[in-house]
PDB file as gemmi writes it, atoms N, CA and C in Angstrom:
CRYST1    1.000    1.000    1.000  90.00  90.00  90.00 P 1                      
ATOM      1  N   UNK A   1      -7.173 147.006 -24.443  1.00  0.00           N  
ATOM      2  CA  UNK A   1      -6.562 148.008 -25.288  1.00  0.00           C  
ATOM      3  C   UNK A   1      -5.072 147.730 -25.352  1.00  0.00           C  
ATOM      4  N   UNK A   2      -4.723 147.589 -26.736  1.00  0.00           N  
ATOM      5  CA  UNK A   2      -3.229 147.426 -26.639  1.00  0.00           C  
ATOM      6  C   UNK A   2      -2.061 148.771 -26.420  1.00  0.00           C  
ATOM      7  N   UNK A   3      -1.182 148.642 -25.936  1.00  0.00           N  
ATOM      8  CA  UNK A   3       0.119 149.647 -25.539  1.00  0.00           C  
ATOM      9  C   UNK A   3       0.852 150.400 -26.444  1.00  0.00           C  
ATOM     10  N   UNK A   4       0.779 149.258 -27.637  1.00  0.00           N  
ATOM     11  CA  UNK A   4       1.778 149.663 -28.707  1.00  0.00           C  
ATOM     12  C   UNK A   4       1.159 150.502 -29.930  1.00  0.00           C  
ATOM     13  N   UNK A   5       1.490 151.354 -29.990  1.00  0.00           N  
ATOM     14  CA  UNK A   5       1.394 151.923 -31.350  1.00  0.00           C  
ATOM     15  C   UNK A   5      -0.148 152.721 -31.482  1.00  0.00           C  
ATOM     16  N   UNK A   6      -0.925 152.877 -30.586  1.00  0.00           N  
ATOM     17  CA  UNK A   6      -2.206 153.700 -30.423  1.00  0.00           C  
ATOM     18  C   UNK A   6      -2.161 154.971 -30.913  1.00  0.00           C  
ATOM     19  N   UNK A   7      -2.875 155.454 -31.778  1.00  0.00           N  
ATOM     20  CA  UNK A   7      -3.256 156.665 -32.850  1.00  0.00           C  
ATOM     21  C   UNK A   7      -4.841 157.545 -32.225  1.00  0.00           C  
ATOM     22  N   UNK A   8      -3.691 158.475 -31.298  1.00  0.00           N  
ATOM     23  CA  UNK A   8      -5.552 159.202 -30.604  1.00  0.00           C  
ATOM     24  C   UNK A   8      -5.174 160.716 -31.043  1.00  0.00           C  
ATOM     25  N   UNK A   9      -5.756 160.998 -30.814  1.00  0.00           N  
ATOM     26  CA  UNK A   9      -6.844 162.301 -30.828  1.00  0.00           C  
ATOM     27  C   UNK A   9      -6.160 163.080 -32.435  1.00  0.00           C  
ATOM     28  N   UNK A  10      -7.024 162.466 -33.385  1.00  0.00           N  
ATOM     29  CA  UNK A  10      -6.838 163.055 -34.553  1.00  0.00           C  
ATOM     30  C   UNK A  10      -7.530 163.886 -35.069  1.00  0.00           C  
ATOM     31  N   UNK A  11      -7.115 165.221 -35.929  1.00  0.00           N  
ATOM     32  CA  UNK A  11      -7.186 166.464 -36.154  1.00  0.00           C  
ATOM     33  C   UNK A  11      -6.978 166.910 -36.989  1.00  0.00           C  
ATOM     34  N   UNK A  12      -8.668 166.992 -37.782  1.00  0.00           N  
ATOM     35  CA  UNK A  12      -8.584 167.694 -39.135  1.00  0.00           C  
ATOM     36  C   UNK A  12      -8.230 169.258 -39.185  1.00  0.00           C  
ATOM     37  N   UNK A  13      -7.417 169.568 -40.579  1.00  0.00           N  
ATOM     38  CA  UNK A  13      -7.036 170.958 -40.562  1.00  0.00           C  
ATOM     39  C   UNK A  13      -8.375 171.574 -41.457  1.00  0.00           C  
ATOM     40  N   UNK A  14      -8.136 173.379 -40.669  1.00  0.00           N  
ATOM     41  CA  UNK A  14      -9.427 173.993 -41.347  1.00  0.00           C  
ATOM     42  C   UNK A  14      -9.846 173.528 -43.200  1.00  0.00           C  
ATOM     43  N   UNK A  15      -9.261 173.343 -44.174  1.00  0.00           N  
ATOM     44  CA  UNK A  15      -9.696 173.249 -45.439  1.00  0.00           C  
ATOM     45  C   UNK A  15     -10.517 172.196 -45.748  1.00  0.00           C  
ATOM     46  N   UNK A  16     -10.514 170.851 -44.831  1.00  0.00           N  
ATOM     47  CA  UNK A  16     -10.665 169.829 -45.017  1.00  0.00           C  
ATOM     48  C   UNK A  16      -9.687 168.928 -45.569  1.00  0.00           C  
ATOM     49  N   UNK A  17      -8.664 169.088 -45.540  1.00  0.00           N  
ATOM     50  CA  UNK A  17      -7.404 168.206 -45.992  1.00  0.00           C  
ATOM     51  C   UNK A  17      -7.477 166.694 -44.866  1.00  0.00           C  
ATOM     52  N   UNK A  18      -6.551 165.954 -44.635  1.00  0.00           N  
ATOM     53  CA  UNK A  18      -6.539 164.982 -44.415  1.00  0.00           C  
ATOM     54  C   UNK A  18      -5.959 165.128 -43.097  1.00  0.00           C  
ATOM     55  N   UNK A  19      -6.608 164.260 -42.082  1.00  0.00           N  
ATOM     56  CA  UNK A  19      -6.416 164.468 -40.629  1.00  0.00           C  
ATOM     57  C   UNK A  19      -4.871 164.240 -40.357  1.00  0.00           C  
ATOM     58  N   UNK A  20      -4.050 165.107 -39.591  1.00  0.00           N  
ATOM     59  CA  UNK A  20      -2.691 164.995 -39.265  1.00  0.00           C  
ATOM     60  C   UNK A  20      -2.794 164.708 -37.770  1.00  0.00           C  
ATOM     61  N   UNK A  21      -2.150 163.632 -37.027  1.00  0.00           N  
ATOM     62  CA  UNK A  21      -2.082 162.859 -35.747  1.00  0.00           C  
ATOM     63  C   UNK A  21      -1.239 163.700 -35.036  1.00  0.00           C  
ATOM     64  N   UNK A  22      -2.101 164.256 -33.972  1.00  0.00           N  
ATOM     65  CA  UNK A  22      -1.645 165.055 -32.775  1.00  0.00           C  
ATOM     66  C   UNK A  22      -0.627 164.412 -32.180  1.00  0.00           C  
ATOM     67  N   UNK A  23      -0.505 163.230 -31.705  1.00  0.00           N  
ATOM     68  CA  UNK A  23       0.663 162.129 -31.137  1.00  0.00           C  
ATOM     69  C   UNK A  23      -0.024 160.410 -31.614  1.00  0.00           C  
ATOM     70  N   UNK A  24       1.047 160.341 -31.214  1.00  0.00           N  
ATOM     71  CA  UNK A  24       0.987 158.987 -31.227  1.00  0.00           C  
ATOM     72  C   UNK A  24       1.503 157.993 -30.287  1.00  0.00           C  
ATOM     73  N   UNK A  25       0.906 157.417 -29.254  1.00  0.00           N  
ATOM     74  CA  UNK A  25       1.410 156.752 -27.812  1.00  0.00           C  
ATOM     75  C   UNK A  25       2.097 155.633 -28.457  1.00  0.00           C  
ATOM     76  N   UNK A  26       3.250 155.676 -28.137  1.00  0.00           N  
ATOM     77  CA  UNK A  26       3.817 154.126 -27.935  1.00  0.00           C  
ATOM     78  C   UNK A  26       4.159 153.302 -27.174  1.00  0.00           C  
ATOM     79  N   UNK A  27       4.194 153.530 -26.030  1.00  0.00           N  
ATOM     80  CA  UNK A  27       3.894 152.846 -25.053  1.00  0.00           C  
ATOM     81  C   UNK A  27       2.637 152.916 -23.805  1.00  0.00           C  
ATOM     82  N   UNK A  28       2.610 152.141 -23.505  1.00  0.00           N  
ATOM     83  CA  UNK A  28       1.751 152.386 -22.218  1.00  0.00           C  
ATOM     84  C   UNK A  28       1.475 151.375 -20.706  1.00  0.00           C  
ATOM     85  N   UNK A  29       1.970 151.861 -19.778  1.00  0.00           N  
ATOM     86  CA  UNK A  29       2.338 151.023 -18.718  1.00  0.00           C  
ATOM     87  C   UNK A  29       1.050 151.328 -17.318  1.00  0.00           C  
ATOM     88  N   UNK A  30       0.537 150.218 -17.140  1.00  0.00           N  
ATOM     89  CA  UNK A  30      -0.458 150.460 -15.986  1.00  0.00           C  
ATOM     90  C   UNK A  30       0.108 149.812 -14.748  1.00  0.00           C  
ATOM     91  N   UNK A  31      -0.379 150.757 -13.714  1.00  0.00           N  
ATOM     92  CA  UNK A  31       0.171 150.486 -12.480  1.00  0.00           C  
ATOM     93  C   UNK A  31      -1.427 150.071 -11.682  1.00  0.00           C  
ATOM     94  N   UNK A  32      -1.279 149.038 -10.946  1.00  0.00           N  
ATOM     95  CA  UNK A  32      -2.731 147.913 -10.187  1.00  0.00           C  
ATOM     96  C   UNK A  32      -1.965 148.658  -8.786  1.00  0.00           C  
ATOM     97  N   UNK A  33      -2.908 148.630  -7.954  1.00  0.00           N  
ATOM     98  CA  UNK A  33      -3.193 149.058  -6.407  1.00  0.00           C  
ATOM     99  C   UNK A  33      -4.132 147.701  -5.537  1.00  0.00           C  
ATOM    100  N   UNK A  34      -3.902 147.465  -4.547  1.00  0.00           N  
ATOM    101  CA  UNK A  34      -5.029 146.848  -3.993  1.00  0.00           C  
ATOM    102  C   UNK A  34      -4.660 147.149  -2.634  1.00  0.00           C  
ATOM    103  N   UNK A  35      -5.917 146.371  -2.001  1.00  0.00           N  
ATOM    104  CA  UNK A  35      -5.811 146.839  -0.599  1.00  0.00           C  
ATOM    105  C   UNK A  35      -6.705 146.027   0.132  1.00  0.00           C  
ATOM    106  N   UNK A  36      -6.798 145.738   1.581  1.00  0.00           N  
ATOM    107  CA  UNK A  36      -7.993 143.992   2.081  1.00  0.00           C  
ATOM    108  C   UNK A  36      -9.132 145.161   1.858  1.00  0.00           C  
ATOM    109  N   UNK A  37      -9.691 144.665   1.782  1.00  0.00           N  
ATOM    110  CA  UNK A  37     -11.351 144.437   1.893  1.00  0.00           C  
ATOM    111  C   UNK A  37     -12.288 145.434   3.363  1.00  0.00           C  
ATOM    112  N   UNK A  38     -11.570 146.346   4.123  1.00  0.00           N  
ATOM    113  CA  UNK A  38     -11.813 146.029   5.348  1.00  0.00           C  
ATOM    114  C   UNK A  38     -12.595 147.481   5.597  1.00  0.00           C  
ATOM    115  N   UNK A  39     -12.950 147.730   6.712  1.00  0.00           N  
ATOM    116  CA  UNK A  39     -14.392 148.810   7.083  1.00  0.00           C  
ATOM    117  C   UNK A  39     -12.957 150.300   6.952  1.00  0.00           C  
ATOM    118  N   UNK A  40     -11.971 149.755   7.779  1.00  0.00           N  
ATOM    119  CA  UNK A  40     -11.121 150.179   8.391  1.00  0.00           C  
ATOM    120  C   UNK A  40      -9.625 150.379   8.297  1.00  0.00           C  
ATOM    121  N   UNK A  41      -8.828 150.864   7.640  1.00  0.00           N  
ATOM    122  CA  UNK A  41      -7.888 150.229   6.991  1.00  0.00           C  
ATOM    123  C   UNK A  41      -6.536 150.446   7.742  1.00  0.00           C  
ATOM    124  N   UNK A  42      -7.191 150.365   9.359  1.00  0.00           N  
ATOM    125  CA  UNK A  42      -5.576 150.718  10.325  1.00  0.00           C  
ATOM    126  C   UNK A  42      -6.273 149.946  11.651  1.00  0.00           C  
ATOM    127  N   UNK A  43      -5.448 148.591  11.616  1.00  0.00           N  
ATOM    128  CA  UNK A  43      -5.058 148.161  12.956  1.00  0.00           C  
ATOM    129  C   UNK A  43      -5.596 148.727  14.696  1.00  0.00           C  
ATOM    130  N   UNK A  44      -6.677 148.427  14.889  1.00  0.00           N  
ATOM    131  CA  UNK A  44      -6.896 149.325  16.326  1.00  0.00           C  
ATOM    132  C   UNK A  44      -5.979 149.134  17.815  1.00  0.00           C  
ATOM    133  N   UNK A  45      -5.356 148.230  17.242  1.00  0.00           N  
ATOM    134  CA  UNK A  45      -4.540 147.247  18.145  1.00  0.00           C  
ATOM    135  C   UNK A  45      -2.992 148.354  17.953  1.00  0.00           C  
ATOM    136  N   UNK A  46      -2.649 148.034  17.154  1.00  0.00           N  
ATOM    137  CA  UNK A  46      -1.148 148.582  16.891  1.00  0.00           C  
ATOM    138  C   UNK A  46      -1.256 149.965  16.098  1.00  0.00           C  
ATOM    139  N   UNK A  47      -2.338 150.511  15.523  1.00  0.00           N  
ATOM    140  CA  UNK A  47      -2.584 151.807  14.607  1.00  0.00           C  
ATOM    141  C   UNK A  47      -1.433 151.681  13.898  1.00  0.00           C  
ATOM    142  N   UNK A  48      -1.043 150.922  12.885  1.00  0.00           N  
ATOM    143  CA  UNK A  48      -0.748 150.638  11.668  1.00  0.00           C  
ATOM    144  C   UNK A  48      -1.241 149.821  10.769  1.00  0.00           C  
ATOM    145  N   UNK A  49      -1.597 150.416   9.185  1.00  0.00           N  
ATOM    146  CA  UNK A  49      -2.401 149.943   8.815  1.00  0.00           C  
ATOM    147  C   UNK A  49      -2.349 148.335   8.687  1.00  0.00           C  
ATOM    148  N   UNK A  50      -3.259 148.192   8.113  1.00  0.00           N  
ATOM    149  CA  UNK A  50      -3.312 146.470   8.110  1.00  0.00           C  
ATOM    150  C   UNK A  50      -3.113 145.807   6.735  1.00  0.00           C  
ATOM    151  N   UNK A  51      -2.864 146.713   5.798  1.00  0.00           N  
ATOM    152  CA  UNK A  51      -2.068 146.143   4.689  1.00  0.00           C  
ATOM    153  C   UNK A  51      -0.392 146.142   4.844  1.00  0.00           C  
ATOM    154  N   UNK A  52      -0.001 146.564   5.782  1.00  0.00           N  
ATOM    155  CA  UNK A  52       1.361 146.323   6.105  1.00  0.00           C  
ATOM    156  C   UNK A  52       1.636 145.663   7.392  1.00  0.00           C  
ATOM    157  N   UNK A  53       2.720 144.985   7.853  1.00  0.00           N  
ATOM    158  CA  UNK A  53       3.126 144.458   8.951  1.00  0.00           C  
ATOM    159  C   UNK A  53       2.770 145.213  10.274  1.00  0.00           C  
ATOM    160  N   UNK A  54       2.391 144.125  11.055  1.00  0.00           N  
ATOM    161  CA  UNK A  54       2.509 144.959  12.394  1.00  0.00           C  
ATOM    162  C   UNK A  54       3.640 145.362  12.934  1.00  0.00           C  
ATOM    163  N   UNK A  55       3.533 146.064  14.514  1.00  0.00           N  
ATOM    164  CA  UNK A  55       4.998 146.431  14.812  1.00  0.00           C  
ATOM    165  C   UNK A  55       5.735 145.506  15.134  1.00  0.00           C  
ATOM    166  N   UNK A  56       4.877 144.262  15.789  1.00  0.00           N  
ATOM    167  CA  UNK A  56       5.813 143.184  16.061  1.00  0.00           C  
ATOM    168  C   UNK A  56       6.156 142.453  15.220  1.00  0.00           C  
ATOM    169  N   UNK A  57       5.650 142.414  13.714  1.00  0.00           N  
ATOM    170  CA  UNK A  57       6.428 141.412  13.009  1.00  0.00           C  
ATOM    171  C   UNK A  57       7.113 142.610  12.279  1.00  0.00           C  
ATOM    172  N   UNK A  58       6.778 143.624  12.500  1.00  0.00           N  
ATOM    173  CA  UNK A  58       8.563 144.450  11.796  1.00  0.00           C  
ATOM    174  C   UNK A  58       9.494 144.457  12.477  1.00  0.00           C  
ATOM    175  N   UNK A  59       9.706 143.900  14.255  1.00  0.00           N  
ATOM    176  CA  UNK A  59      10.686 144.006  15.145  1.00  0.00           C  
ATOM    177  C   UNK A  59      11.321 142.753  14.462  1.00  0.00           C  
ATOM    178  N   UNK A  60      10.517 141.680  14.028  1.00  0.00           N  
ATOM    179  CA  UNK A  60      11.234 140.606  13.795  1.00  0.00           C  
ATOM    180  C   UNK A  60      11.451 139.771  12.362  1.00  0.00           C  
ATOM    181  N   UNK A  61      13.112 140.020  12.112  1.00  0.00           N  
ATOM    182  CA  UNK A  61      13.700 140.327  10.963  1.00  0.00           C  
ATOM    183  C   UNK A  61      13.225 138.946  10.542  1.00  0.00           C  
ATOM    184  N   UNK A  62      13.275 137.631  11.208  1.00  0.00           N  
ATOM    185  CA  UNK A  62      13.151 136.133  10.344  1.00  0.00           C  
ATOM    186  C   UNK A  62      11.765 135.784  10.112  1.00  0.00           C  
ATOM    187  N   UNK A  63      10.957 137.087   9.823  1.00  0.00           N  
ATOM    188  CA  UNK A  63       9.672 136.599   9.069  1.00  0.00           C  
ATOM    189  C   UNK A  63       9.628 137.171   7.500  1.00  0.00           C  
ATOM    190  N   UNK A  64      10.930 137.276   7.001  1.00  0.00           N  
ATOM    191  CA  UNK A  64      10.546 138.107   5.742  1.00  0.00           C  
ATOM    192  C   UNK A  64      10.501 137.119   4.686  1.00  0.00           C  
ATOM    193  N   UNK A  65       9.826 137.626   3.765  1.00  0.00           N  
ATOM    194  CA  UNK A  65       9.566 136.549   2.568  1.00  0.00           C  
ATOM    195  C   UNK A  65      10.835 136.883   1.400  1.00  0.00           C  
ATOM    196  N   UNK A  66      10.057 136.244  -0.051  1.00  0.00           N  
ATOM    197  CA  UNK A  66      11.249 136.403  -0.865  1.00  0.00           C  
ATOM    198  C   UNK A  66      11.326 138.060  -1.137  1.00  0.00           C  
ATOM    199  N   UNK A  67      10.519 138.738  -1.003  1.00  0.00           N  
ATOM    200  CA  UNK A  67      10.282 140.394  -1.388  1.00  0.00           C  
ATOM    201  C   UNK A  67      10.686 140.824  -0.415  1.00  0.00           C  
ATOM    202  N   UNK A  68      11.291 140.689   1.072  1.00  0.00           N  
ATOM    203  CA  UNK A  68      12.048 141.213   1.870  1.00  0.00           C  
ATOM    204  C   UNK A  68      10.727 141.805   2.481  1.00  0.00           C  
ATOM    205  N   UNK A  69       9.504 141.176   2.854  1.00  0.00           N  
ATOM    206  CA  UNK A  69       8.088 142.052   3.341  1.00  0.00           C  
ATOM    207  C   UNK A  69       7.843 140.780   4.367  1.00  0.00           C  
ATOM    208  N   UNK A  70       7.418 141.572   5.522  1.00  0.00           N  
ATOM    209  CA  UNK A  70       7.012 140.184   6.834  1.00  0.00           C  
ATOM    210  C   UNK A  70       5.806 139.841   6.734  1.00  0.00           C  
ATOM    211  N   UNK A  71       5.504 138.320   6.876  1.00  0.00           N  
ATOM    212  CA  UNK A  71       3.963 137.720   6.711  1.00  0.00           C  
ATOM    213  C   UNK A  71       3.366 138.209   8.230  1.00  0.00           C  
ATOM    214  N   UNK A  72       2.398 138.577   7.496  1.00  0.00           N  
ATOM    215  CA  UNK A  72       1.422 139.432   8.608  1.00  0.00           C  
ATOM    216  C   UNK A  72       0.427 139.010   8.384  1.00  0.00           C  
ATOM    217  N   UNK A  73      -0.419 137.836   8.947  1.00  0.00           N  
ATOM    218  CA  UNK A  73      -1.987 137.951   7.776  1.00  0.00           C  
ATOM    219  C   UNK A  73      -3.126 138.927   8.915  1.00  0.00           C  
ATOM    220  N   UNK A  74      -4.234 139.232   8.161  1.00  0.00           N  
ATOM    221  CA  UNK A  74      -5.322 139.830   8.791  1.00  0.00           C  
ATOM    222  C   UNK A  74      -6.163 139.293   9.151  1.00  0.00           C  
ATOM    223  N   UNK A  75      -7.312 139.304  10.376  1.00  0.00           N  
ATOM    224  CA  UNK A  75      -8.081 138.650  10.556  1.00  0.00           C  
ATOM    225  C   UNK A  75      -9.426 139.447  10.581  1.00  0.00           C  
ATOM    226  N   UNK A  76     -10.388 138.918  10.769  1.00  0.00           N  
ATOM    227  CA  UNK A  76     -11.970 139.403  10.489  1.00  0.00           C  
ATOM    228  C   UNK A  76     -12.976 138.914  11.563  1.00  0.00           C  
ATOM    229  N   UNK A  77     -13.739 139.534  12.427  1.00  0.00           N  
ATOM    230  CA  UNK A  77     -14.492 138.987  13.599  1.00  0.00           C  
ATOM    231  C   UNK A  77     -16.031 139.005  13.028  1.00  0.00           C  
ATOM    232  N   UNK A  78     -16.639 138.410  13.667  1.00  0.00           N  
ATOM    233  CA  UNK A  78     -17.867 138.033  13.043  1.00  0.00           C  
ATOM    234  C   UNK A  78     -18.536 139.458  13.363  1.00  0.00           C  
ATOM    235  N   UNK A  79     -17.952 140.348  13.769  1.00  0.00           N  
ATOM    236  CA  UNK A  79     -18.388 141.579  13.966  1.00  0.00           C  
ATOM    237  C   UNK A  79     -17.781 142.763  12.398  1.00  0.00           C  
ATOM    238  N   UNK A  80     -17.234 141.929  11.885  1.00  0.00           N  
ATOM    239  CA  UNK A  80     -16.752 142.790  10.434  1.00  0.00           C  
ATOM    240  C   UNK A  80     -15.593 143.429  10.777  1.00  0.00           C  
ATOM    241  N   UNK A  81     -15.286 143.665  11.954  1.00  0.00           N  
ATOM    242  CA  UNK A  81     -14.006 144.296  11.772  1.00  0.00           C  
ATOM    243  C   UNK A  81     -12.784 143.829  11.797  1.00  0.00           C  
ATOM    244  N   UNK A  82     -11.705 144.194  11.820  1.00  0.00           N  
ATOM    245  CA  UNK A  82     -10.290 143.786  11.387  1.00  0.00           C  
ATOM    246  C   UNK A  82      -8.840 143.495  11.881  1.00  0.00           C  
ATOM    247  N   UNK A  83      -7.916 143.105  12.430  1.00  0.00           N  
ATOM    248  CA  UNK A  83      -7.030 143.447  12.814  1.00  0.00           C  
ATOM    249  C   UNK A  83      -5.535 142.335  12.199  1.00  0.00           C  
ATOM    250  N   UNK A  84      -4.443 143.173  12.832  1.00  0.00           N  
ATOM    251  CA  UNK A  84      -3.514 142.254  12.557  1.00  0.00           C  
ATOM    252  C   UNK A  84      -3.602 141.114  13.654  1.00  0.00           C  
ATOM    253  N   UNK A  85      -3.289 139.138  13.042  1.00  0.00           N  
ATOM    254  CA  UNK A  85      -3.664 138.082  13.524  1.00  0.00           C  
ATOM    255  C   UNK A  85      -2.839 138.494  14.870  1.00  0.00           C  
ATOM    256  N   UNK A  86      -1.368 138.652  14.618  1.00  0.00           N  
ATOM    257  CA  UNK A  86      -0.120 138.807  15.633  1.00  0.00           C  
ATOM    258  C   UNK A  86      -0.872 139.647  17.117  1.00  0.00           C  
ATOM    259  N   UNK A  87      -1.288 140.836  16.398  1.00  0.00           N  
ATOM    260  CA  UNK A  87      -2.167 141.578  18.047  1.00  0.00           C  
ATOM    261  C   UNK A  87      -3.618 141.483  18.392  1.00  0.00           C  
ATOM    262  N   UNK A  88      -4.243 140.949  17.842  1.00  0.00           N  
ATOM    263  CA  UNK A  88      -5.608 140.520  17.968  1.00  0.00           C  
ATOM    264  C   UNK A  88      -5.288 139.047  19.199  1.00  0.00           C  
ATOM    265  N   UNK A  89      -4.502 138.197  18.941  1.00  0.00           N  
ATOM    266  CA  UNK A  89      -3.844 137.103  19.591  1.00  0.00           C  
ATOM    267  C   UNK A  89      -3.313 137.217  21.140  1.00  0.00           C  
ATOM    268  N   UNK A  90      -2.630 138.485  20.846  1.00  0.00           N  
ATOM    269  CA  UNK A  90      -2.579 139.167  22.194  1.00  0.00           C  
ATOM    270  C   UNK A  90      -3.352 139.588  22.803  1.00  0.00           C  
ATOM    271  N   UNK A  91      -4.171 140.648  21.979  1.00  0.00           N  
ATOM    272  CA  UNK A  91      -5.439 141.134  23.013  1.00  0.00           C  
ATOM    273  C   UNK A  91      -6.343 140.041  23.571  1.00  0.00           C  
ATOM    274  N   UNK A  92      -6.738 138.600  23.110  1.00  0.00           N  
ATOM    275  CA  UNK A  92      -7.662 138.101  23.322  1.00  0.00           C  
ATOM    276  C   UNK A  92      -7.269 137.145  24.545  1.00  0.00           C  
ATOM    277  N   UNK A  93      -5.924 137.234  24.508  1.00  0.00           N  
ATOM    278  CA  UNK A  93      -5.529 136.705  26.285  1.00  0.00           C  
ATOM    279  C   UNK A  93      -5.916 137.356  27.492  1.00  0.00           C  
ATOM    280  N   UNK A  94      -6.395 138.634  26.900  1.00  0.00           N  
ATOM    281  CA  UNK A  94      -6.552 139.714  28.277  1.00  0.00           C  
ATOM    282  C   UNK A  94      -8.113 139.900  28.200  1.00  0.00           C  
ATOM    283  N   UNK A  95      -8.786 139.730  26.838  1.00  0.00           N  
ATOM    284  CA  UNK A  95     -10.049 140.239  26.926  1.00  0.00           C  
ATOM    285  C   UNK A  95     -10.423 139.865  25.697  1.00  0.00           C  
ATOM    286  N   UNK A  96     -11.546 138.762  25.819  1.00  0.00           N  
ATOM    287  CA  UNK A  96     -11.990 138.033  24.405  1.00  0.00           C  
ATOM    288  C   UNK A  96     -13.451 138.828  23.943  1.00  0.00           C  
ATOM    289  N   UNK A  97     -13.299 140.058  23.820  1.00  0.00           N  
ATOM    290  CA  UNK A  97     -14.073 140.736  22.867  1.00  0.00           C  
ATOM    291  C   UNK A  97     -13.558 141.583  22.003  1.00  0.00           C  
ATOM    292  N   UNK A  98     -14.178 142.242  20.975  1.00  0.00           N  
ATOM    293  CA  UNK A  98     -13.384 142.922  20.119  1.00  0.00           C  
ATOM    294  C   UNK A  98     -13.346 144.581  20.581  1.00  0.00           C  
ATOM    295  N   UNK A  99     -12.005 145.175  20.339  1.00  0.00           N  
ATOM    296  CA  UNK A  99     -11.787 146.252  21.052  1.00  0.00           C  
ATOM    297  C   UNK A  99     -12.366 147.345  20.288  1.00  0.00           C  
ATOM    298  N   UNK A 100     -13.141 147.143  19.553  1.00  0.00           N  
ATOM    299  CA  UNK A 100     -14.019 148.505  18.968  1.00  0.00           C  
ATOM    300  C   UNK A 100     -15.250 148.407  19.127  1.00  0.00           C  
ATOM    301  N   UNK A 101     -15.970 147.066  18.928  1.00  0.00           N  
ATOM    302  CA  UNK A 101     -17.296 147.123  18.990  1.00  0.00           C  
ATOM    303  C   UNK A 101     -17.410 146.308  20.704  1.00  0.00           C  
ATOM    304  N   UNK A 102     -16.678 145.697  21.119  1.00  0.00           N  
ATOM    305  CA  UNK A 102     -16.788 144.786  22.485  1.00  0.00           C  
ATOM    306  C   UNK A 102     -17.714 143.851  22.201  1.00  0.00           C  
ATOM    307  N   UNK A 103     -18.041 143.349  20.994  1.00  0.00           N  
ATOM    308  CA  UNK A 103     -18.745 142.256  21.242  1.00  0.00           C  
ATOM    309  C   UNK A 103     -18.000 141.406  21.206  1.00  0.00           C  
ATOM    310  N   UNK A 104     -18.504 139.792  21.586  1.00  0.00           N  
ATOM    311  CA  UNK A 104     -17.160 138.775  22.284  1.00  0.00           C  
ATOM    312  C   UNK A 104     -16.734 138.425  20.709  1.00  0.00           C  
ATOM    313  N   UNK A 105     -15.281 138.048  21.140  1.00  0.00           N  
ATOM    314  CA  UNK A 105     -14.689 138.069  19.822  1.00  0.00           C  
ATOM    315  C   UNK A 105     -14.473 136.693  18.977  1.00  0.00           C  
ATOM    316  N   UNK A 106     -15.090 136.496  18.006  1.00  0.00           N  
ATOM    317  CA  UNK A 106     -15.663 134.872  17.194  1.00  0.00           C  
ATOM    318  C   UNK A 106     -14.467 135.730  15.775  1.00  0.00           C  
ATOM    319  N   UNK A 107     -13.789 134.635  15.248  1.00  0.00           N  
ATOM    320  CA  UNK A 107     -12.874 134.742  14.068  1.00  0.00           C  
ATOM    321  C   UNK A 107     -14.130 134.786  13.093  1.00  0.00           C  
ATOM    322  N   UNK A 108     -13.924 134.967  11.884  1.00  0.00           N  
ATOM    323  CA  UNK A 108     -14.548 135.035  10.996  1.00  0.00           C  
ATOM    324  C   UNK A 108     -14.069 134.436   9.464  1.00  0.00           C  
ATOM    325  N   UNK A 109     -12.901 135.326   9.358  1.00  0.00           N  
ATOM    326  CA  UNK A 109     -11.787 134.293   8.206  1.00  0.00           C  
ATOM    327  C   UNK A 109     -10.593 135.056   8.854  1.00  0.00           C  
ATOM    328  N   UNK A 110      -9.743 134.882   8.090  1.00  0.00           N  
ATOM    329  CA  UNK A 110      -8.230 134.856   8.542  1.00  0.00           C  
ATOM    330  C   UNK A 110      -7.944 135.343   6.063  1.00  0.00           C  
ATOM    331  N   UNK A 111      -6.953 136.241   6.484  1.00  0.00           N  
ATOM    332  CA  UNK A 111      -6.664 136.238   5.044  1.00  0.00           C  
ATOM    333  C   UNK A 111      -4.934 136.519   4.937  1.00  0.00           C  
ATOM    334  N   UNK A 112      -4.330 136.660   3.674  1.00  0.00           N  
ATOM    335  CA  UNK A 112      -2.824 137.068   3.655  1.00  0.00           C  
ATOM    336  C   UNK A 112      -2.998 138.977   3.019  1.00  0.00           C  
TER     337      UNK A 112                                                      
END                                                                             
């Protein structure tokens, strides 16, 4: 559907005369959302979500990209669930299962 110049909701008067245009849009701007894929959409590790940085890569200023946002990617266990790579990395030095379901913890993909 194009933005420019769209002719809606037109409105005949009682006699039957010729329909006069309630408005007429001239512009029109759409705003996109997204978000990962995930069961869960907050970090069990750090309880921040996992479409944004963890706490440790917000402590640390020389990971920011050109948008001034820190690369954080997410990871996925063959158990479906989710976390940020940065604390999942940590936890698995202390205990290589996953901290929600405890089954042992196998990567699955890795995403941005």
């Amino acid at each position: 559907m194009s933005g420019e110049d769209y002719e809606a909701f037109d409105r005949a008067d009682n006699d039957g005369q010729k329909p006069d245009k309630m408005f007429t849009l001239k512009k029109w701007n759409a705003v996109a959302m997204w978000s990962w894929d995930v069961e869960c959409d907050t970090c069990a590790i750090c309880r921040v979500q996992v479409m944004d940085a963890c706490l440790r890569c917000q402590g640390e200023s020389n990971k920011k990209d050109a948008y001034g946002k820190q690369d954080c990617v997410v990871v996925w266990g063959e158990c479906n669930h989710s976390f940020h790579f940065c604390c999942m990395s940590l936890w698995v030095k202390q205990n290589n299962r996953c901290p929600l379901c405890q089954q042992e913890w196998s990567i699955q993909r890795m995403g941005k």
